[in-house]
ROMI-396659 format. One record per residue (C-alpha): x, y, z; residue in one letter. Coordinates in Angstrom, 2 decimals. Example, Ala and Ser with C-alpha at 12.3 -4.5 7.8 and 13.67 -1.06 7.14 Angstrom:
! ROMI-396659
((12.30,-4.50,7.80),'A'),
((13.67,-1.06,7.14),'S'),
***
This chain:
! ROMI-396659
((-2.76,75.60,-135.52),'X'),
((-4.92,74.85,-132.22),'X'),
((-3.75,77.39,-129.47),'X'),
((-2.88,76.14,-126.25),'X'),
((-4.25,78.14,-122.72),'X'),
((-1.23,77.49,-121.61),'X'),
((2.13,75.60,-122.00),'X'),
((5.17,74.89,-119.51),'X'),
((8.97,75.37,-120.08),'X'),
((10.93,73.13,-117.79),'X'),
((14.57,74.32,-116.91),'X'),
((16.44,70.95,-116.73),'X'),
((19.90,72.48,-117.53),'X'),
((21.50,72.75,-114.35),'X'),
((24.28,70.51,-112.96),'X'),
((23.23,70.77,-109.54),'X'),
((27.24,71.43,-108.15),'X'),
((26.37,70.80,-104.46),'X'),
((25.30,67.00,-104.83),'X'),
((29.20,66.54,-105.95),'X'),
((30.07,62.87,-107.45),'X'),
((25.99,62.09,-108.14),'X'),
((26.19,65.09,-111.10),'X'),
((30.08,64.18,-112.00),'X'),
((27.84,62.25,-115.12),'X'),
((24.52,63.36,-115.18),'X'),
((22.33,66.73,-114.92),'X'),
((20.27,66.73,-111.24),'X'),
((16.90,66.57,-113.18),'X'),
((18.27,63.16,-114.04),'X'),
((19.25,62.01,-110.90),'X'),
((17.50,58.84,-108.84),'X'),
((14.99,59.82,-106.08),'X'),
((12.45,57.28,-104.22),'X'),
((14.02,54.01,-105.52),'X'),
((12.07,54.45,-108.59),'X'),
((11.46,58.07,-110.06),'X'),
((14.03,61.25,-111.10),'X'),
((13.43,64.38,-110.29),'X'),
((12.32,65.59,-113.04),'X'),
((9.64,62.63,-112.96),'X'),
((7.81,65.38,-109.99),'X'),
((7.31,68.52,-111.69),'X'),
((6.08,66.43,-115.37),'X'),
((3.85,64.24,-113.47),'X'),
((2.65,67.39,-111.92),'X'),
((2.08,69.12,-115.35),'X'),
((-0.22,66.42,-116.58),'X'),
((-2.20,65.92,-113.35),'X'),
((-2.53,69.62,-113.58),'X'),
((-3.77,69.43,-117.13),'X'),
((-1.33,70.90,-118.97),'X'),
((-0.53,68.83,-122.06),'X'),
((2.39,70.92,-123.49),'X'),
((5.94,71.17,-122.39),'X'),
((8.79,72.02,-123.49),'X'),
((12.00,70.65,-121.39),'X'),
((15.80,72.70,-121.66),'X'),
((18.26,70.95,-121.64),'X'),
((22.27,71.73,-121.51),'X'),
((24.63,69.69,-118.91),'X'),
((25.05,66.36,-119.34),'X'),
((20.96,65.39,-120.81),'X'),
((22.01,62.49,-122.66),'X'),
((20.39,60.54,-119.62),'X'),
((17.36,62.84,-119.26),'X'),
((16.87,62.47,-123.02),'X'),
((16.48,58.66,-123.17),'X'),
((14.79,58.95,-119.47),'X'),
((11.74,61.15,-121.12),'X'),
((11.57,59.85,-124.57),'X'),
((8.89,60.75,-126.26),'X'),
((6.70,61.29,-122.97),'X'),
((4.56,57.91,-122.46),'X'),
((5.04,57.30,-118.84),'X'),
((3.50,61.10,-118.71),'X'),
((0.61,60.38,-121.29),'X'),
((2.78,63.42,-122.95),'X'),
((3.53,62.12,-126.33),'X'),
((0.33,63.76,-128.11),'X'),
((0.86,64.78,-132.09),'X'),
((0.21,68.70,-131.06),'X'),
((1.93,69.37,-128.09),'X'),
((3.27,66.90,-125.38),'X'),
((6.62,66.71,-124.60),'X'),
((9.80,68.16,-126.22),'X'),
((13.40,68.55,-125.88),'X'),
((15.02,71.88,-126.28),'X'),
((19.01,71.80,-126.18),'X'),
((20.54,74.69,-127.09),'X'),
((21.57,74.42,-131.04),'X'),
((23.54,76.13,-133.72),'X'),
((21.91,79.43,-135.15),'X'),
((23.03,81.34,-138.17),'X'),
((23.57,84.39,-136.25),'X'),
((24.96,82.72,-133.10),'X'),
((25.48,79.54,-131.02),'X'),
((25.34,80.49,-127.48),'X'),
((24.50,77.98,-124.53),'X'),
((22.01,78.93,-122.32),'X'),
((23.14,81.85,-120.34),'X'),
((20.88,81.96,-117.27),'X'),
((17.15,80.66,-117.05),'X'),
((15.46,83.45,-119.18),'X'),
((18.07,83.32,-121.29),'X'),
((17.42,79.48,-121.71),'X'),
((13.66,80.71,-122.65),'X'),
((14.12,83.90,-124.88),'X'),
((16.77,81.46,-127.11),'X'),
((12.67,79.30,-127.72),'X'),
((10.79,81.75,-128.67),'X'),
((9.54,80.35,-131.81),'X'),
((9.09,77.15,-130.10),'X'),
((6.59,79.30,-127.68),'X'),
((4.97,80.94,-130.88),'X'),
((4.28,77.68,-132.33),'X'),
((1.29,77.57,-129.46),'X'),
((0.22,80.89,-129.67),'X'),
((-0.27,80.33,-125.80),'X'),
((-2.34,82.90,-123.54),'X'),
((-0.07,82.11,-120.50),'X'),
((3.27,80.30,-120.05),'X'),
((4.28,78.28,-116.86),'X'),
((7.85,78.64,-116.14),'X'),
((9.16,75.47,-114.03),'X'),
((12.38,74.40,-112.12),'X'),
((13.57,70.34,-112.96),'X'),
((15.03,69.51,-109.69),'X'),
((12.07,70.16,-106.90),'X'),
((10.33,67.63,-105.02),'X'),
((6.70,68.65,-104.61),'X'),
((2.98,67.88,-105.74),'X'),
((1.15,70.68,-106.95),'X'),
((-2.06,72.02,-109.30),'X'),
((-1.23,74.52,-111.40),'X'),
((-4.38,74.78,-112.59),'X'),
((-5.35,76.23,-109.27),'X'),
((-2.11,78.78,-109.88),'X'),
((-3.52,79.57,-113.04),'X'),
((-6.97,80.23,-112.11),'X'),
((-5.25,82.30,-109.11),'X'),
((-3.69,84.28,-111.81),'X'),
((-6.85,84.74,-113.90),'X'),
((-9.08,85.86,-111.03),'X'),
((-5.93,88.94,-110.36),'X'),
((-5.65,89.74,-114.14),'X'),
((-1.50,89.97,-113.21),'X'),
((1.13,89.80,-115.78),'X'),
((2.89,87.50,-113.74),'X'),
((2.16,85.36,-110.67),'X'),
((4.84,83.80,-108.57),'X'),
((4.59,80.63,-106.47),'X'),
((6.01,81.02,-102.92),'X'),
((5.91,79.62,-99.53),'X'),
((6.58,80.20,-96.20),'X'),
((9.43,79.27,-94.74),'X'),
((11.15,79.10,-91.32),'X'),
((12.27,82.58,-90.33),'X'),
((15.73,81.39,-89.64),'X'),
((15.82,79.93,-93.39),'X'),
((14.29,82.54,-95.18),'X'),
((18.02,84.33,-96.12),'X'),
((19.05,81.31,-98.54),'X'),
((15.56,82.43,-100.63),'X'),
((14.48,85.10,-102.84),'X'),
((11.83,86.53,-100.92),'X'),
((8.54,88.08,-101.97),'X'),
((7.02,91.05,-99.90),'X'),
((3.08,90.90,-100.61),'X'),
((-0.14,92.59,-99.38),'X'),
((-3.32,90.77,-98.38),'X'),
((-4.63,90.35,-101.59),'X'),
((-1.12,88.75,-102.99),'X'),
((0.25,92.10,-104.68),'X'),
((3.87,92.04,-104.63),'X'),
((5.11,95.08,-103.30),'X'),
((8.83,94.61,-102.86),'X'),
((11.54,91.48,-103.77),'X'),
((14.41,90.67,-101.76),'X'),
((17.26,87.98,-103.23),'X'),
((18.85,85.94,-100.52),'X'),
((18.61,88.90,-97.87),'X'),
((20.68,88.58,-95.03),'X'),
((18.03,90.47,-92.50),'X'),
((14.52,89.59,-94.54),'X'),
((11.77,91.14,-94.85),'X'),
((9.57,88.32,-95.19),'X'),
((9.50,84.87,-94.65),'X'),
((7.62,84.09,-98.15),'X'),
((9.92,82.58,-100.77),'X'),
((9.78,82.00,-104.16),'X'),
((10.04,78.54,-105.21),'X'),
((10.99,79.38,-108.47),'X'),
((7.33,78.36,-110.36),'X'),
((6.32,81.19,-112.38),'X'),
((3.22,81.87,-114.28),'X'),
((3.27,84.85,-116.59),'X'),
((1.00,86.32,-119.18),'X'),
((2.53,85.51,-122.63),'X'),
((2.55,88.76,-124.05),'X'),
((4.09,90.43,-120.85),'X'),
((6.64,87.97,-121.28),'X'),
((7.67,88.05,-124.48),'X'),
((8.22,91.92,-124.22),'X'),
((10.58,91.82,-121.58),'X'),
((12.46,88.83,-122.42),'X'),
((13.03,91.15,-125.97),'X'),
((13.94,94.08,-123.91),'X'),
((16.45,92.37,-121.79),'X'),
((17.94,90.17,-124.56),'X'),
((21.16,91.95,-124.11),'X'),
((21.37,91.33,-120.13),'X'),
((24.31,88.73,-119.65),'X'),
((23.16,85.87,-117.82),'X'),
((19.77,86.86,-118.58),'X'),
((17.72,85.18,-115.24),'X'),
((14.05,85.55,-113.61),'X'),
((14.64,86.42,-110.48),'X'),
((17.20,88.75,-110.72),'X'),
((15.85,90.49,-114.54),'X'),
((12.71,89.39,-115.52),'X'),
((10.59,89.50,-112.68),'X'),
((11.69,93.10,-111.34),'X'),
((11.43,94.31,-114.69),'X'),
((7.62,93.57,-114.95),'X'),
((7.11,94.71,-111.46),'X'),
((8.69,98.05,-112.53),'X'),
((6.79,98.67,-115.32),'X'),
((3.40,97.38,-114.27),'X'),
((3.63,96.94,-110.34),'X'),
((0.88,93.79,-111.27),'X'),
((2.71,90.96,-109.69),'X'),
((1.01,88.65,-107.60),'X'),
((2.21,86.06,-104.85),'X'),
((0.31,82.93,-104.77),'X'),
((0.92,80.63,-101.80),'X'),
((1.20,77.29,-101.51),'X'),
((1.30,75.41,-98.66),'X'),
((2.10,71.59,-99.33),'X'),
((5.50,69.78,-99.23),'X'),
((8.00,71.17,-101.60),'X'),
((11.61,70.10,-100.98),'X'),
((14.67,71.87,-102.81),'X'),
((17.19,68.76,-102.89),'X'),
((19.84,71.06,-104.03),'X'),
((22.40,69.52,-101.25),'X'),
((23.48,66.02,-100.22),'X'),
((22.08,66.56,-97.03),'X'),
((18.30,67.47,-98.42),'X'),
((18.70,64.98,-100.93),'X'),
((19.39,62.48,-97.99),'X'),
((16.93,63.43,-95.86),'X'),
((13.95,63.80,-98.73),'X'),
((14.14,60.47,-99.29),'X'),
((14.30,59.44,-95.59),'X'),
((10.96,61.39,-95.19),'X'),
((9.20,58.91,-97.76),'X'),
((9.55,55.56,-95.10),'X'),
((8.28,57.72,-91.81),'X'),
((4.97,56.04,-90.64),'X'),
((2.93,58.70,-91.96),'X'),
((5.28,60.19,-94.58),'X'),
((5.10,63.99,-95.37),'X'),
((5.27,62.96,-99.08),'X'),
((3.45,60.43,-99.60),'X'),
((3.94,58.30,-102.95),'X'),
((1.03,55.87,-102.96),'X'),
((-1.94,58.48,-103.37),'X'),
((-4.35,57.46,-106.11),'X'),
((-5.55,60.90,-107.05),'X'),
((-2.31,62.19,-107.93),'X'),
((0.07,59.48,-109.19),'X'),
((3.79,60.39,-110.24),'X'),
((4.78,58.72,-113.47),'X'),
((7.71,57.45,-114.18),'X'),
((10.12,55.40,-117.31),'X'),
((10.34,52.35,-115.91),'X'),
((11.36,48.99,-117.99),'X'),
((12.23,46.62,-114.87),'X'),
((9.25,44.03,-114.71),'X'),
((11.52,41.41,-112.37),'X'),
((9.72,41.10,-108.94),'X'),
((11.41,42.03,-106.02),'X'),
((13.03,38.96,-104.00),'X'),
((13.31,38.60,-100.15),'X'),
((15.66,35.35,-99.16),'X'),
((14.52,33.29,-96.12),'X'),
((16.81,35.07,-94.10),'X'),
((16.43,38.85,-95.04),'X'),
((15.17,41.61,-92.74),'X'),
((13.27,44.38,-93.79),'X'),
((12.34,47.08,-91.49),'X'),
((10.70,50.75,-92.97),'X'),
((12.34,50.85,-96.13),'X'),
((11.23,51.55,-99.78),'X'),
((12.42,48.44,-102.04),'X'),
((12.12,48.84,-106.23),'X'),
((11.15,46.72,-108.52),'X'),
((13.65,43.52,-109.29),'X'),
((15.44,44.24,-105.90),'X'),
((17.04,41.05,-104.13),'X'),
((17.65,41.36,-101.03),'X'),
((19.52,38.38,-98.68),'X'),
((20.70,40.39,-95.94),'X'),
((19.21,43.45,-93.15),'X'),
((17.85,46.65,-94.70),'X'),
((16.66,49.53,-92.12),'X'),
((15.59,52.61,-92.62),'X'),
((16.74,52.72,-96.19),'X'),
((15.34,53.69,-99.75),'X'),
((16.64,51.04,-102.42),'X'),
((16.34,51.14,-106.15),'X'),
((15.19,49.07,-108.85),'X'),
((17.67,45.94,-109.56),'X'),
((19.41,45.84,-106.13),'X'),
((21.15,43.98,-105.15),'X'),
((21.86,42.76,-101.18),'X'),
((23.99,40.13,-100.03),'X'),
((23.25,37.64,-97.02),'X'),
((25.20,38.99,-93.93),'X'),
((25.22,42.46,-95.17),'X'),
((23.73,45.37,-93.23),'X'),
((22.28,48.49,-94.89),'X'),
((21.12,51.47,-92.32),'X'),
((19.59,54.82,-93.32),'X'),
((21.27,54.73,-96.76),'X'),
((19.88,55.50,-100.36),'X'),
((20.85,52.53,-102.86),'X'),
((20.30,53.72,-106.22),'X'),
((19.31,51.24,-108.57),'X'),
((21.38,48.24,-109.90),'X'),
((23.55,48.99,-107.39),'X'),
((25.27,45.75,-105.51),'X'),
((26.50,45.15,-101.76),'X'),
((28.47,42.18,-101.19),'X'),
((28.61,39.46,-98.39),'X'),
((28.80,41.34,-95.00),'X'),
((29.32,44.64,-95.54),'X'),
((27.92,47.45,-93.18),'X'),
((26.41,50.70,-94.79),'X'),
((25.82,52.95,-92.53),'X'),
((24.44,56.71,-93.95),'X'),
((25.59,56.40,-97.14),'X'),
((23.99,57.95,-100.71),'X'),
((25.44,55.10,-103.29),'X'),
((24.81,56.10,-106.83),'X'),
((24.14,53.76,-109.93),'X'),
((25.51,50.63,-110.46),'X'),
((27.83,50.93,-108.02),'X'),
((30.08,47.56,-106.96),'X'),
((31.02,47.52,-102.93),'X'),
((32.83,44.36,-102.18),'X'),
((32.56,41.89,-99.30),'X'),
((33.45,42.42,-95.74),'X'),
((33.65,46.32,-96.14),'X'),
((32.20,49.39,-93.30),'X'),
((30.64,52.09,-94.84),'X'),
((30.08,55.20,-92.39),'X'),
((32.73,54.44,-89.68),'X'),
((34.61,56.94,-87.15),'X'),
((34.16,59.96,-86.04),'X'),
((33.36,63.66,-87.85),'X'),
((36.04,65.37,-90.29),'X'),
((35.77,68.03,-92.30),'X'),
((35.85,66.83,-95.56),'X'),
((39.49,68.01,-97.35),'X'),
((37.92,68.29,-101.19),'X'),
((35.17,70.34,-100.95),'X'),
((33.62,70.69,-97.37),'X'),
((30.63,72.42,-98.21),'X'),
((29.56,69.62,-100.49),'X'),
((30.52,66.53,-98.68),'X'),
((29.61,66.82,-95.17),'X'),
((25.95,65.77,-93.32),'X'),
((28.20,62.66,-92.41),'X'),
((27.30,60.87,-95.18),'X'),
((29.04,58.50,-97.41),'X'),
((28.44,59.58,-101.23),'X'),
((29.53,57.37,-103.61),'X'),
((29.44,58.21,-107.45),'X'),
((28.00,55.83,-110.49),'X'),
((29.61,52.62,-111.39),'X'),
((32.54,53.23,-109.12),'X'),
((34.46,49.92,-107.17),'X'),
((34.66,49.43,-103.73),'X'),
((37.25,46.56,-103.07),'X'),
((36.66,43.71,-100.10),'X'),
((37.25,44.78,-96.58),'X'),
((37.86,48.18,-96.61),'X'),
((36.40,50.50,-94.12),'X'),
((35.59,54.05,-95.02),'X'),
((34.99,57.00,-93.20),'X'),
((31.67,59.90,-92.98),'X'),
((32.10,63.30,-95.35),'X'),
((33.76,61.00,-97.95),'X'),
((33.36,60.73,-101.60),'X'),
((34.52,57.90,-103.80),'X'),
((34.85,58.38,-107.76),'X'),
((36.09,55.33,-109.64),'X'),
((37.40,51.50,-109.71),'X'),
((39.19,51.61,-106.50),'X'),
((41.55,48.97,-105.47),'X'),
((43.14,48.13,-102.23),'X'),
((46.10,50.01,-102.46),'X'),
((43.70,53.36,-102.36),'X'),
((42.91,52.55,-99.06),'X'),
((46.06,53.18,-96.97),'X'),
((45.88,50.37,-93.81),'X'),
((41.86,49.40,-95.16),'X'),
((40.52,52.71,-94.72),'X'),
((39.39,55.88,-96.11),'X'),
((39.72,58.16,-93.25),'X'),
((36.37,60.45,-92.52),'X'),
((37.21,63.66,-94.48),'X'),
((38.97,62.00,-97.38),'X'),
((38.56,61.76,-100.85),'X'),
((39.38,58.86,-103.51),'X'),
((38.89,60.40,-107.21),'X'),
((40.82,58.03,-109.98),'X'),
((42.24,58.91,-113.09),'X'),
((40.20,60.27,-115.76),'X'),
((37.26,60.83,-113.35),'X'),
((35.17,63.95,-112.14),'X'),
((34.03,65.41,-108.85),'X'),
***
């Protein structure tokens, strides 16, 4: 058995609750970003730009998608006979069959998968960040300190730093003191949730805390090791790294690709992100279209006015329609004049002809406010929009709608349409 430096464990479980409709059918790792990636396309392309040719992905809510998305790990140049990529649902054991219980948990239930490597160190990851990063650099980081655990973090705005676990660290990066989601912080360091840990530290406390319900890092694992070794180190990074936990950050992460000089930038050479991609139709622009700062995927048509917009692979836009500031995800379709105006539209989604996307003023939105606000438009996967219907911002959609859904042609701002059988 060749042993591995070090290996990665990718948490891809989550459902990701705040993007509403766009995880009704799929986990967030698996959800559309840029026109052409996932998420989860970021922090793999990042492992094997990094160097690190082993990784284990956990899986739970809804990974049928993510599972046929990552394959065998070609786009990734991860499907290598020792190591590369592999799947880890949680499965049927003689002496139990939980599901993952919380993100340690999630890792203490693959311990022999771990074993199998023999690793020195073990690079805990989150599947639903947007960022570009070396870990080698973490890792040397962690090597030069000799610490049982090193923990990525990053400044952030003072005013932000309560929705963060926070790290409290001395010049030379030893972590003297944690603080999860404080309301008066501290520090302005957070943790983004990237982990690098000695293997043997490791696999003692996720033994010793085996027992914990909900067994997690932040809240367990972490202080554990700090209380028993105090050799904890805070390693900061200072690049773009976007949480798009919320519609809103989800929104506006892809907005930030089309600025001029975009704070993520896609097209570098030295750092490419991979992604599964089977489309090989060119993209089509009709005579009359108008394109203005937008991202357009692969086997896109486009007939009518796209501005300020990210649109997916196998779009497609009808002459006279008008698309504004709006995420398309792929295969989508937009009929014959029909306005979108701030709008996140999922997969395959069908809007009719004549319709107004984004219209009136702001309402608080009755289903889940918290979710569906930023005035956007968020329309889930393969759902109907009839012709000439107008509908308002903070809305969600779920479903084959027909006209009768839309007392008077409209979906007032605030309101909801979910359809038999459907989730939210």
């Amino acid at each position: 058995m060749i042993r591995k430096e070090m290996i990665a464990m990718l948490l891809a479980g989550g459902q990701g609750s705040r993007l509403g409709v766009l995880t009704a059918n799929v986990a967030k790792p698996a959800v559309a970003f840029g026109g052409k990636y996932r998420i989860i396309d970021f922090p793999l392309s990042n492992c094997i730009n990094s160097g690190v040719d082993t990784v284990g992905v956990l899986t739970q809510y809804r990974h049928l998608r993510l599972n046929t998305h990552i394959g065998i790990g070609i786009p990734w140049d991860l499907d290598k006979n020792h190591g590369g990529v592999t799947l880890l649902p949680p499965y049927e054991k003689s002496d139990s069959s939980d599901w993952y219980s919380g993100t340690a948990n999630a890792i203490f239930q693959n311990l022999e998968f771990i074993e199998n490597y023999n690793p020195e160190y073990v690079l805990i990851l989150g599947g639903d960040h947007i960022y570009k990063m070396d870990y080698e650099m973490m890792l040397d980081f962690h090597k030069a300190k000799g610490a049982d655990v090193t923990i990525a973090c990053m400044p952030v705005p003072w005013e932000e730093a309560s929705r963060f676990g926070v790290v409290i660290a001395g010049e030379d990066g030893n972590i003297k003191d944690f603080e999860e989601k404080p309301p008066k912080p501290s520090s302005n360091l957070a943790s983004m949730g990237i982990y690098i840990f000695t293997w043997k530290v490791l696999k003692e406390a996720l033994i010793a805390l085996k027992d914990q319900p909900g067994c997690d890092f932040g809240m367990h694992v972490i202080p554990y090791v700090h209380e028993k070794t105090h050799n904890c180190y805070c390693y900061e990074f200072n690049g773009y790294w976007k949480d798009v936990g919320t519609l809103g950050s989800y929104w506006e992460a892809n907005m930030e690709l089309i600025d001029i000089v975009p704070e993520f930038n896609l097209y570098e050479e030295f750092w490419k992100v991979y992604t599964n991609n089977d489309i090989i139709k060119p993209q089509y622009f009709s005579e009359n279209a108008v394109v203005e700062k937008c991202i357009v995927g692969e086997g896109a048509e486009i007939y009518g006015t796209i501005e300020n917009s990210v649109i997916g692979d196998g779009v497609v836009i009808e002459e006279g329609a008008v698309v504004r500031n709006s995420i398309i995800m792929q295969n989508a379709y937009i009929g014959r004049n029909t306005v979108v105006d701030k709008a996140i539209i999922a997969e395959a989604v069908k809007v009719g002809e004549g319709c107004h996307l984004g219209v009136g003023e702001y309402a608080p939105n009755v289903y889940n406010p918290k979710v569906y606000a930023f005035d956007l438009v968020t329309i889930s996967e393969h759902s109907v929009i009839p012709d000439h219907v107008s509908i308002g911002k903070n809305t969600a959609i779920v479903g084959e709608t027909t006209p009768e859904d839309y007392p008077d042609g409209l979906l007032a701002s605030g309101q909801v349409i979910i359809k038999a059988g459907e989730t939210a």
